[in-house]
VOGU-3710 file (C-alpha; in Angstrom, 3 decimals, decimal comma):
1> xxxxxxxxxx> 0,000/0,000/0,000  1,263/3,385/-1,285  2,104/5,912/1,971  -0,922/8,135/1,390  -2,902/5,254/1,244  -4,106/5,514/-2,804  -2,703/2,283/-3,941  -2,083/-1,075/-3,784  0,172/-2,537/-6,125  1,393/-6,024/-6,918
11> xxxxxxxxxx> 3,482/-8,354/-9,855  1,326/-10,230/-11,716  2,801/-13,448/-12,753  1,655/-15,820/-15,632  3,488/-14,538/-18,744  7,505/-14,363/-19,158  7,421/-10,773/-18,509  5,049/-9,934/-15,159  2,923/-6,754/-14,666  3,158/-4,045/-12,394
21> xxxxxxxxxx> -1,031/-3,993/-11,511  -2,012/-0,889/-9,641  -5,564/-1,099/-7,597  -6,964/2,607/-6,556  -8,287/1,893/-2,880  -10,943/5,107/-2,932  -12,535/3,837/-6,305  -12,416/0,350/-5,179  -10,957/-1,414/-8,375  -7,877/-2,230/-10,470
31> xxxxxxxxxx> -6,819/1,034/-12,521  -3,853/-0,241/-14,766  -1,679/-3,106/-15,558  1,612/-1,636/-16,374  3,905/-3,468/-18,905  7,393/-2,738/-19,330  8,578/-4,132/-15,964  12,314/-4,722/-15,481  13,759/-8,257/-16,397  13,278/-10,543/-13,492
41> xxxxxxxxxx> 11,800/-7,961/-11,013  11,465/-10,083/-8,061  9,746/-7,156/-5,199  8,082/-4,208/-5,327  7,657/-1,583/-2,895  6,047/1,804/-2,143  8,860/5,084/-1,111  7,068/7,759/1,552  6,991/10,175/-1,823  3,633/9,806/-3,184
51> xxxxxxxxxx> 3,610/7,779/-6,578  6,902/6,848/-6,388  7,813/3,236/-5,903  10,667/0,914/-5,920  11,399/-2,269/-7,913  14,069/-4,898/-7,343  15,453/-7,032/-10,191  17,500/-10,137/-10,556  18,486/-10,354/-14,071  20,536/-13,070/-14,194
61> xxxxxxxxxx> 19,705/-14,969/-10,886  23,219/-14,530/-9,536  20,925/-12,601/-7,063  23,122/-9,199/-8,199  20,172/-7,374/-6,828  19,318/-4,109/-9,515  16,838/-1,296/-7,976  14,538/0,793/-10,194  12,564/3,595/-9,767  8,823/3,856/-10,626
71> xxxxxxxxxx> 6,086/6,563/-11,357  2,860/5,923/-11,298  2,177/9,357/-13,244  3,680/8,109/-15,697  4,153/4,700/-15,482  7,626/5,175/-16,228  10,978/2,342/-14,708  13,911/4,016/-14,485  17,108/2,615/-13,274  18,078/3,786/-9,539
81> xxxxxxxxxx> 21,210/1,844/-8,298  22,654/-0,964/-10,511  26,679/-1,741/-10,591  27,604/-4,733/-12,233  28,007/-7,951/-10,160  27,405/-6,649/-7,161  24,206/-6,627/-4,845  21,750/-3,763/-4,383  18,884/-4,022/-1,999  16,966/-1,405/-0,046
91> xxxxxxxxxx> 18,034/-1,138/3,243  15,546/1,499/4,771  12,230/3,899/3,923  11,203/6,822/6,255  8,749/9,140/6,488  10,789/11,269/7,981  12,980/11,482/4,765  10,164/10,609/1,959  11,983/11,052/-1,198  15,266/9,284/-0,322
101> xxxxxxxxxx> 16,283/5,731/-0,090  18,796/4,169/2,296  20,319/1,312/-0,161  22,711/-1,918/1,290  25,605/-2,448/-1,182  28,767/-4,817/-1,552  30,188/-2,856/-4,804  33,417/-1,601/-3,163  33,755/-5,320/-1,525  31,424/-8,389/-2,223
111> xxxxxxxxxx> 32,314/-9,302/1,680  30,466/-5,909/3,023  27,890/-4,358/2,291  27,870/-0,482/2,365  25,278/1,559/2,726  24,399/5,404/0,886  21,112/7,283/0,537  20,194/7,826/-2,422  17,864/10,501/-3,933  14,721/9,422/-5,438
121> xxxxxxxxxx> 14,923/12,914/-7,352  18,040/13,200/-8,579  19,622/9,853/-8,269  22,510/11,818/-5,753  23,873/9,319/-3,461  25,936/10,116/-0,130  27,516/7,872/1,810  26,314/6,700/5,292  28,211/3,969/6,340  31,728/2,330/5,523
131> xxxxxxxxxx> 31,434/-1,209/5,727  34,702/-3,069/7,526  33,600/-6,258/8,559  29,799/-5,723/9,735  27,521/-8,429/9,690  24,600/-5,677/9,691  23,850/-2,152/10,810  20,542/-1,081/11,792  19,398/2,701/11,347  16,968/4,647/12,843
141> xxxxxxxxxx> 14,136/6,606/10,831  16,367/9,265/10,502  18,586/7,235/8,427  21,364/7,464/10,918  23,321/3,786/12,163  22,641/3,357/15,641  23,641/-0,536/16,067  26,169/-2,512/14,299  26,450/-5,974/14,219  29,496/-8,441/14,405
151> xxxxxxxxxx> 29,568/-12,661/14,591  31,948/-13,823/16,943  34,248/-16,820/16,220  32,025/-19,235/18,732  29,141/-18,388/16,696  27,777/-15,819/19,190  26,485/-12,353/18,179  27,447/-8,948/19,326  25,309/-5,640/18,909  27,093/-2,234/19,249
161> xxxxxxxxxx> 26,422/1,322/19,239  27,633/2,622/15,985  30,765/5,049/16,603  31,891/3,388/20,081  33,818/1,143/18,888  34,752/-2,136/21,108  34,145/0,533/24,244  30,295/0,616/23,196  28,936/-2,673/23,641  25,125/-3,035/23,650
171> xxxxxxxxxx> 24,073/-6,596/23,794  25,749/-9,923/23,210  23,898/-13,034/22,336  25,190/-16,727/22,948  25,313/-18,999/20,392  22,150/-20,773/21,765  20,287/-17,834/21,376  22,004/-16,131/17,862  19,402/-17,431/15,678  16,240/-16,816/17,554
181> xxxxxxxxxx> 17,175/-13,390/17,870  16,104/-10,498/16,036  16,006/-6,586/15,487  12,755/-5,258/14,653  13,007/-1,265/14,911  13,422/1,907/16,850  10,689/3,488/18,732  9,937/6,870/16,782  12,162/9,019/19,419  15,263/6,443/19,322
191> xxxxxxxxxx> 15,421/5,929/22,835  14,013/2,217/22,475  14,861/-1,191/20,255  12,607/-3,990/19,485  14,156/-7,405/19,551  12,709/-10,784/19,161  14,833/-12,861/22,164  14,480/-16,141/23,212  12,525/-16,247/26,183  14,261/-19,372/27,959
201> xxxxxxxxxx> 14,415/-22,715/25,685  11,297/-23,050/24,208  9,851/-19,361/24,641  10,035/-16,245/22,408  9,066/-12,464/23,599  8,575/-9,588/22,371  11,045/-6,682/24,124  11,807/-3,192/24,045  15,866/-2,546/25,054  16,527/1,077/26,342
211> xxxxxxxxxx> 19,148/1,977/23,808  21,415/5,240/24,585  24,641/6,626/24,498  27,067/3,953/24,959  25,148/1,518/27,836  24,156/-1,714/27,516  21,057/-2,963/27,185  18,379/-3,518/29,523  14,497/-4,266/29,422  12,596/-1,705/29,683
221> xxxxxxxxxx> 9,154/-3,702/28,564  8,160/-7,191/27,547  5,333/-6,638/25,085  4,465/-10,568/24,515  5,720/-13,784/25,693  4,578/-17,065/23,832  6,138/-21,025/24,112  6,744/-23,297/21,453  5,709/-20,682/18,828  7,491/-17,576/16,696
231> xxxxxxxxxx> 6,967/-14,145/16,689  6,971/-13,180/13,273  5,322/-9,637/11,587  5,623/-6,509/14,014  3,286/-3,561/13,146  4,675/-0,466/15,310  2,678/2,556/16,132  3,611/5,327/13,148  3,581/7,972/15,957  5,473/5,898/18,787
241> xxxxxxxxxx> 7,130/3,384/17,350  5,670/1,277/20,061  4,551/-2,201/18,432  0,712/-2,570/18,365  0,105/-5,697/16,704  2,280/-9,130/16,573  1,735/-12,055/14,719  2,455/-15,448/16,101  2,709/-18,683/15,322  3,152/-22,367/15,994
251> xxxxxxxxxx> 0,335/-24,489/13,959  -1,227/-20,800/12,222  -0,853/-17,524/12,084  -2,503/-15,525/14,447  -2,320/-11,559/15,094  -2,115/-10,513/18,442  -3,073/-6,880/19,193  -0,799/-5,513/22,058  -2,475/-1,873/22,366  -6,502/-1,288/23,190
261> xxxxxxxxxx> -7,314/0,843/19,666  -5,729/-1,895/17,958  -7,048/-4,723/19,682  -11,080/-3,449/19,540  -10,097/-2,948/15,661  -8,670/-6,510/15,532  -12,199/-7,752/17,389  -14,217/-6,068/14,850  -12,193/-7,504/11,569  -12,655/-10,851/13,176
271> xxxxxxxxxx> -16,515/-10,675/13,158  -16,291/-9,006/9,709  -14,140/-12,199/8,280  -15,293/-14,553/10,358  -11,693/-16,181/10,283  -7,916/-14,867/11,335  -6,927/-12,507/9,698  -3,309/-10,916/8,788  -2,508/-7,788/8,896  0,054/-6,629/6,411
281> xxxxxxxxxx> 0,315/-2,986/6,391  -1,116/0,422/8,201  -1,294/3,766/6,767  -2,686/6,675/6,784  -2,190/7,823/10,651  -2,766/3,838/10,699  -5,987/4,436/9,776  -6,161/2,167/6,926  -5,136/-1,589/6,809  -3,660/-4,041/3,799
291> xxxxxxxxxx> -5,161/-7,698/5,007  -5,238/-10,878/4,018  -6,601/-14,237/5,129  -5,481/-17,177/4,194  -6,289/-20,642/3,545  -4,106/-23,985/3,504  -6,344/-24,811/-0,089  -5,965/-21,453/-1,889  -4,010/-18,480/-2,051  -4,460/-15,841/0,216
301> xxxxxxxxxx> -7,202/-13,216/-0,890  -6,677/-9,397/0,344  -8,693/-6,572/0,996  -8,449/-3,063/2,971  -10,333/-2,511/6,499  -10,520/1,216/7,639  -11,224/0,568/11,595  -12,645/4,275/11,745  -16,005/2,963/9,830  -15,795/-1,257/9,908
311> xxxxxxxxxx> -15,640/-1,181/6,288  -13,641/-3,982/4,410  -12,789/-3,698/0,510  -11,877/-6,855/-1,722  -9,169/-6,259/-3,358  -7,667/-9,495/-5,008  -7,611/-12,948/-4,395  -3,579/-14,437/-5,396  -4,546/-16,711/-8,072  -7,833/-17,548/-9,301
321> xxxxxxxxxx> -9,927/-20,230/-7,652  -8,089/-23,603/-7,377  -9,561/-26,045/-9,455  -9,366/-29,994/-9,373  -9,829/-32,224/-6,407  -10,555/-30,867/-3,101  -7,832/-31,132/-0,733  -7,285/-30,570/3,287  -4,352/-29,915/4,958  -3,839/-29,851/9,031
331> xxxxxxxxxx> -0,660/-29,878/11,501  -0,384/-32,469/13,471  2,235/-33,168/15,896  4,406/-35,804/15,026  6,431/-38,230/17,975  9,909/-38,638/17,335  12,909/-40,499/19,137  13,929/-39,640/22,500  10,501/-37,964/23,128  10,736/-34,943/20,646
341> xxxxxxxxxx> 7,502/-33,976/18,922  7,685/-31,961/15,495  4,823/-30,404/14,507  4,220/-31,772/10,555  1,770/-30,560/7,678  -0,301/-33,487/6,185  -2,009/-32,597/3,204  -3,687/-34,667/1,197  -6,772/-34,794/-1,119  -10,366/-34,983/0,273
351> xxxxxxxxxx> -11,662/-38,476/0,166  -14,497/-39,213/-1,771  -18,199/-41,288/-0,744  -16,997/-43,891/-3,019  -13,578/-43,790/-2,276  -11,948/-46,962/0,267  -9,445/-46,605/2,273  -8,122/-49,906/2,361  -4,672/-48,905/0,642  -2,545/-46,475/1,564
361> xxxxxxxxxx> -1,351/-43,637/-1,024  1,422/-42,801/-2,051  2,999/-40,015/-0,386  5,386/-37,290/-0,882  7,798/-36,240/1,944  8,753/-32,719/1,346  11,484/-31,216/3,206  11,941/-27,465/3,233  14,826/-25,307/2,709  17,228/-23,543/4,963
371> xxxxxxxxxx> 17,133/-25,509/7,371  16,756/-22,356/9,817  13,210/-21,630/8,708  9,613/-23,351/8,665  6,639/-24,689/7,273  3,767/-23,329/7,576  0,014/-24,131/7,345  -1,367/-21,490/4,913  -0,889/-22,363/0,811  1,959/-23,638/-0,129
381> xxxxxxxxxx> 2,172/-23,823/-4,040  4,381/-27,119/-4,089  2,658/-29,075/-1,264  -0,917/-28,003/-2,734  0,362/-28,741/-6,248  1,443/-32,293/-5,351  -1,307/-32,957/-3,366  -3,663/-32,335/-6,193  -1,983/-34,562/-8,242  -2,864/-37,288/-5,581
391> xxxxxxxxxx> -0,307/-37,821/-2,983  -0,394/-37,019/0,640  1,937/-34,796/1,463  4,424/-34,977/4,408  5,863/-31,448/5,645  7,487/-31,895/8,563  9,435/-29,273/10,847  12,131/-31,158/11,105  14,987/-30,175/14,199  16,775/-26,671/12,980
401> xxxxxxxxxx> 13,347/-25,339/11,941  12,768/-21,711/13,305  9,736/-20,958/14,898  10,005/-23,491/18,048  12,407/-22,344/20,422  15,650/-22,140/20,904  16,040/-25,994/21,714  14,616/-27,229/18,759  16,636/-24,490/16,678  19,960/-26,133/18,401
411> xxxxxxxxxx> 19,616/-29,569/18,360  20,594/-29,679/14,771  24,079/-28,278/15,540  26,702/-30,429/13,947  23,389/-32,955/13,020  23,384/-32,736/9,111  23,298/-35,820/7,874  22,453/-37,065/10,938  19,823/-36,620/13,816  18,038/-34,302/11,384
421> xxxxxxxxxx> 18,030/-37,469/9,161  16,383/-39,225/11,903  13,455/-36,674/11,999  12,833/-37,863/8,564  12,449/-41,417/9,192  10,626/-41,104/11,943  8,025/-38,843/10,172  7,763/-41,395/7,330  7,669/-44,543/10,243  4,514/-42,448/11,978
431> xxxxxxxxxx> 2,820/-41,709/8,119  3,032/-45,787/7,324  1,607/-46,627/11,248  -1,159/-44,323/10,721  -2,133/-45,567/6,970  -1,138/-42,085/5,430  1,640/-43,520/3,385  2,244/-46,422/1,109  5,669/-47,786/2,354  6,170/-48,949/-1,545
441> xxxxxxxxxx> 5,241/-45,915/-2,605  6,973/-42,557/-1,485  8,607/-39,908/-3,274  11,240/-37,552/-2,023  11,168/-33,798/-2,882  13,141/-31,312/-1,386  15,609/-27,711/-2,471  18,263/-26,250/-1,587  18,671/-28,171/2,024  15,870/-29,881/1,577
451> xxxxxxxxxx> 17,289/-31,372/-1,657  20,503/-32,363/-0,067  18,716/-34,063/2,992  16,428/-35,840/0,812  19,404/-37,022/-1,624  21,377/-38,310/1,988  18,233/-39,903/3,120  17,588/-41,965/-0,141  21,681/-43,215/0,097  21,787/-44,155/3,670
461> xxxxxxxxxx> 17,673/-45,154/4,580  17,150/-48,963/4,544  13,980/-47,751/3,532  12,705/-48,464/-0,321  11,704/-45,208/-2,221  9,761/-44,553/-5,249  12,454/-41,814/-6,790  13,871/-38,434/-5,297  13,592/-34,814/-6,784  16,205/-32,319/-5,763
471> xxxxxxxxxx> 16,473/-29,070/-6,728  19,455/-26,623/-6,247  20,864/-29,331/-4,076  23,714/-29,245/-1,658  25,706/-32,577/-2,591  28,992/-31,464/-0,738  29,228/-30,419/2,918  32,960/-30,042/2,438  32,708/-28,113/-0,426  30,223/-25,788/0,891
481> xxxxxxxxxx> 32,001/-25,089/4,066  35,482/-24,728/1,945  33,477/-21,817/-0,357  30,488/-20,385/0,921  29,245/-17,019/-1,114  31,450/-14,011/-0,609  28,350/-12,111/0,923  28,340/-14,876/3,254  31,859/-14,657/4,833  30,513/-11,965/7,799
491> xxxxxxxxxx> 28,437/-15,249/8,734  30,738/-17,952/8,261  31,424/-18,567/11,545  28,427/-19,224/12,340  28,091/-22,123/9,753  31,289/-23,508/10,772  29,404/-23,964/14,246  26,202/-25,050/13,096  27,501/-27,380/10,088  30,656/-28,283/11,141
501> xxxxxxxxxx> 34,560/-26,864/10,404  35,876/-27,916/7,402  39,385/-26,629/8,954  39,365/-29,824/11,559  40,455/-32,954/9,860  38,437/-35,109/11,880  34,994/-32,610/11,333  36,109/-32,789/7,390  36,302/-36,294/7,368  32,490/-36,412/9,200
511> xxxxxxxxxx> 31,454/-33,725/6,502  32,867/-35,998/3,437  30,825/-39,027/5,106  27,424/-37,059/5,656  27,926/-35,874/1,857  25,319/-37,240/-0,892  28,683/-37,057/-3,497  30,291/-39,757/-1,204  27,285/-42,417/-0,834  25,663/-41,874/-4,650
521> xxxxxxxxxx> 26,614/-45,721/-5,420  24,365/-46,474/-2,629  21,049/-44,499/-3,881  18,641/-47,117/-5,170  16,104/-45,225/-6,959  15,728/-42,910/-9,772  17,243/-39,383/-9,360  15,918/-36,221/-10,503  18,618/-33,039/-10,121  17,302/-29,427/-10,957
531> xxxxxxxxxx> 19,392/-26,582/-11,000  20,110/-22,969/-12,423  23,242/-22,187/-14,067  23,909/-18,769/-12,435  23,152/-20,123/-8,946  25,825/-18,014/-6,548  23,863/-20,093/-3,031  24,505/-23,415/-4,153  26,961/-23,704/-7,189  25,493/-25,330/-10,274
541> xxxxxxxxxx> 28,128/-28,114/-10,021  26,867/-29,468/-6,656  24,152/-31,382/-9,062  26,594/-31,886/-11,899  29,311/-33,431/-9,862  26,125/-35,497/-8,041  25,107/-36,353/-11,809  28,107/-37,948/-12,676  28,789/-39,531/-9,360  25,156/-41,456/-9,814
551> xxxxxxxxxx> 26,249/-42,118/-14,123  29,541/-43,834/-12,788  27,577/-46,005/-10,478  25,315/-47,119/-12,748  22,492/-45,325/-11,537  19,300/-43,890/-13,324  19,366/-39,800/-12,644  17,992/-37,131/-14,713  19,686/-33,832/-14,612  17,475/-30,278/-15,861
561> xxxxxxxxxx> 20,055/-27,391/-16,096  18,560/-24,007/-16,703  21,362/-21,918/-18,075  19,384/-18,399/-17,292  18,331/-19,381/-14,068  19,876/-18,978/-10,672  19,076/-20,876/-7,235  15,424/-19,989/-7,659  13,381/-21,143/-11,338  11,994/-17,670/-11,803
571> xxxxxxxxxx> 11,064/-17,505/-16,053  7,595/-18,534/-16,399  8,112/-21,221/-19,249  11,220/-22,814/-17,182  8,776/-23,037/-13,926  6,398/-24,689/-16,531  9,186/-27,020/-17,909  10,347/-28,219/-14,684  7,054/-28,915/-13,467  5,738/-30,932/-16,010
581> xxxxxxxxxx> 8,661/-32,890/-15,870  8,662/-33,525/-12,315  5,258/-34,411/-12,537  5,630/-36,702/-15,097  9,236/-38,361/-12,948  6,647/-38,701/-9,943  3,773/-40,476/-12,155  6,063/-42,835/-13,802  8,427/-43,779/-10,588  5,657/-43,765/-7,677
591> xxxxxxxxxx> 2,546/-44,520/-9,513  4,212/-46,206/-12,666  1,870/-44,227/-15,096  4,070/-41,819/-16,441  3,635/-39,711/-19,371  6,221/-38,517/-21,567  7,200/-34,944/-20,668  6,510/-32,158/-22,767  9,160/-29,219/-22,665  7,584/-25,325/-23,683
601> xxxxxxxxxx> 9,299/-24,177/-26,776  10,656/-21,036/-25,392  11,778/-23,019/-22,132  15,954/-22,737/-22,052  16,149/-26,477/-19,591  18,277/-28,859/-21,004  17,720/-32,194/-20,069  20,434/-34,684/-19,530  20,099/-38,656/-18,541  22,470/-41,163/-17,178
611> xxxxxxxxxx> 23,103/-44,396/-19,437  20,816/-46,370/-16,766  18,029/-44,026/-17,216  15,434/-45,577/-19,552  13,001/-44,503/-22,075  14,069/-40,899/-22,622  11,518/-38,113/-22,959  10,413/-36,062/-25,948  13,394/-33,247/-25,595  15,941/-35,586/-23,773
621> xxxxxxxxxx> 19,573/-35,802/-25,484  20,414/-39,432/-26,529  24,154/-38,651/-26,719  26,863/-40,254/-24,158  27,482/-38,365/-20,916  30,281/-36,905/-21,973  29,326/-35,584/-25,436  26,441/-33,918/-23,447  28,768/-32,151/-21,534  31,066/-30,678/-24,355
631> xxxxxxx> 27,805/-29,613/-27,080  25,902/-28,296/-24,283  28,901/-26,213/-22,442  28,511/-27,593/-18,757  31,611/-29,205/-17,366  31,303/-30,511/-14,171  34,560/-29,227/-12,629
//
């Protein structure tokens, strides 16, 4: 929502290039669609000058973040900060200085990032901060760096005030507690931070830290105070500062109103809904609210409440209305092995009158990324998408996932490969007791670390699987540890505590052993690898190493390279491509119907098979594995 409250805006997706659509909130209805947008815009987001937004753009998917201006007078994109192979992102908006910027950027080193205001005018930018080492710096609304941010070689965090140096000390945070904490903002007048904390090991709160001159930090309120759930969204007062509405979270999202105007506004959208809703945004003296209310079956659909009169507007709903078979999807709490619980997503399609339950379906486990983040209830394109295709789906929050605790956070330190595995299995053992899975027939889906945990989990399981599907997969612990992204290297000691150090022979050697490029000669089923070229997360040759590993065992793999793509599939007819052939891998592998796959013209995937992979689709090469290499240009060293 636009500052003065005018517009909404959002990217339309659907077609290669997406739409910039612009909804005018006092006539109720969509005004424009504007074409034009940059190449691979990714976010969108409204300054404090009226009319005047902000675009960022990937256009390679080397995630060399590009920002561009936009006009809604005149519907005009004009380029704002862009310096080639570095990283752009905005780093700050204010009111209090509506037609600048405050802009994060590793240009002068690809270690730091730096960070300038820059004019939304003129383009002028002056420099705010030097970068020498920072793993963040936090500004107040004045655009001036308060806090700085350092990780210690144990993995801990330090906060200080900006300027001090090592004399001005503000807050340090233990290991155990470094990645449930966060920075939220500054109260209006400065004199207060917000941090998410741990509150012991399986709480989180809510707290405002007196922050001045050069003292250290102490509580000066405890807004909120919840166990085994996160604290996500904070919606501050945009007088005060003060936060006024929370959203938590352990099986759903719920908002939490922590001031009485908000919470008799909260009551009354509540009774207008009649469900839980979200609240996104607040403008307009926060007069008027962006919403949305979401569904574990749909996408979210969004509309504006003004409080002031109870009125709610539809706006949009994310994608049109699903279509196929009904589907439900609840948490449940899953036991695991030495009395842990994880709390799991089952989603599955709605049984029919006619329909027997007398065998078990085949089921998906789908692991999510990270691993330091979540699962959540509301829509989830791949678990809905798989689900409607028949499976039940098995999304488990697995030990490392955020959202729990501290505790839970922790007790995948050093367990890659390992206990985390163990989650796994036991999710899968509790699916087959309770007749949600077919043991004989079960898939394994996963990304990033969720496509090197399932690729680990179909080597070393005794367990029988249907096939696995990894995209952007980490195949080498080693590796990664040994060369971690440049923008990373503020936060590698952190990794080197949570993953293990790559420095210690005898942590190498566990590494090399929990490493999916060590036990491919022991993955029995068929392997599907997905990754982008430009990927600068997870380099492309994590999968093409893995490919080559699995065509020297023998082993059937598939491997889709995307040359334009990056760790995300962001082009409309490469999402397309690599869903139809997944779709068709899970058919013929877990079901044994499988089509043959049909690739969009205009799609840029190139699809390479092992010798023991049979039966090659429509667009597959033929050739040898290493004629594939040297006409196609990958090489997997």
């Amino acid at each position: 929502m636009s500052a003065d409250g005018r517009y909404l805006a959002w990217l339309s997706s659907g077609t290669s290039a997406p739409s910039l659509v612009l909804f005018d909130v006092r006539q109720g209805r969509e005004v424009d669609r504007v074409g034009g947008t940059p190449a691979r815009v990714r976010a969108f987001t409204w300054s404090h000058a009226p009319g005047v937004g902000i675009a960022v753009a990937d256009r390679t998917g080397a995630e060399n973040w590009v920002l561009y201006r936009f006009t809604a007078g005149t519907r005009e994109w004009t380029p704002l900060a862009e310096v080639a192979g570095a990283q752009m992102r905005v780093a700050g908006l204010s009111p209090r200085r509506p037609t600048e910027v405050l802009v994060a950027s590793n240009r002068r080193d690809r270690r730091c990032h730096d960070y300038e205001v820059i004019s939304l005018r003129t383009g002028d930018r002056v420099m705010s901060l030097e970068n020498n080492g920072y793993g963040a710096v936090y500004f107040d609304t004045d655009f001036s760096p308060r806090l700085t941010e350092t990780v210690n070689q144990d993995g801990s965090r330090d906060f200080w005030h900006s300027g001090h140096g090592k004399e001005g000390l503000f807050l340090h945070v233990p290991h155990e507690a470094a990645l449930c904490t966060r920075f939220s903002h500054f109260s209006t007048d400065g004199h207060t931070a917000y941090f998410v904390l741990p509150d012991g090991r399986e709480g989180t709160r809510l707290a405002g830290l007196r922050c001045a001159g050069d003292q250290r930090a102490t509580v000066a309120e405890t807004l909120l105070s919840v166990r085994w759930a996160g604290i996500g969204q904070i919606l501050p007062s945009s007088t005060t500062g003060r936060p006024e509405l929370a959203e938590v979270e352990r099986f759903r999202r719920r908002t939490v109103a922590l001031h009485a105007d908000a919470g008799t506004a909260l009551r009354a959208l509540r009774r207008r809904l009649g469900g839980e809703p979200a609240v996104l945004e607040r403008r307009q003296s926060d007069g008027q609210w962006l919403c949305a209310e979401h569904r574990a079956d749909a996408e979210a659909r969004y509309f504006v409440y003004r409080p002031s009169s109870d009125v709610v507007t539809p706006v949009v709903r994310a994608r049109p209305a699903p279509r196929g078979a009904p589907l439900t999807c609840r948490p449940v709490s899953v036991a695991l092995r030495a009395g842990r619980h994880a709390v799991t997503f089952l989603a599955a399609p709605t049984p029919g009158k006619d329909s027997s339950r007398d065998t078990p379906p085949p089921a998906v486990l789908l692991v999510h990324g990270g691993p330091w983040r979540r699962s959540r209830w509301e829509y989830d394109e791949r678990r809905v998408w798989l689900a409607r295709q028949g499976y039940t789906v098995l999304d488990p929050n697995f030990r490392g996932s955020t959202g729990f605790g501290s505790a839970w956070v922790n007790a995948a330190d050093r367990e890659w490969g390992a206990a985390m595995q163990e989650d796994l299995e036991d999710t899968l053992d509790w699916a087959v007791r309770r007749g949600h899975a077919d043991p004989d027939r079960i898939a394994l889906v996963g990304g990033s670390y969720g496509g090197y945990a399932v690729l680990q989990l179909a080597a070393t399981s005794s367990r029988r699987f249907g096939c696995v599907v990894a995209t952007a997969p980490l195949t080498d612990l080693v590796r990664f540890a040994d060369s971690l992204p440049e923008y990373w290297q503020t936060a590698a000691p952190m990794v080197r505590r949570r993953l293990g150090d790559a420095g210690d022979p005898v942590q190498r050697s566990t590494l090399a052993e929990r490493s999916p490029v060590t036990n491919a000669a022991t993955v029995e089923c068929p392997v599907l690898l997905v990754h982008g070229a430009n990927d600068s997360r997870v380099p492309v040759d994590m999968s093409t190493t893995m490919f080559m590993r699995l065509a020297r065992a023998d082993r059937a793999a598939l491997l889709a390279l995307f040359p334009d793509e990056g760790h995300e599939l962001v082009r409309a007819e490469n999402r397309l491509a690599c869903d139809r052939l997944t779709a068709a891998f899970l058919s013929r592998h877990v079901l044994g119907t499988g089509a043959e796959a049909t690739t969009p013209e205009s799609s840029t995937m190139r699809l390479l098979r092992t010798p023991r992979y049979r039966a090659p689709a429509r667009h597959e090469y033929s050739q040898g594995v290493s004629s594939c290499w040297n006409q196609h240009g990958f090489c997997p060293s």
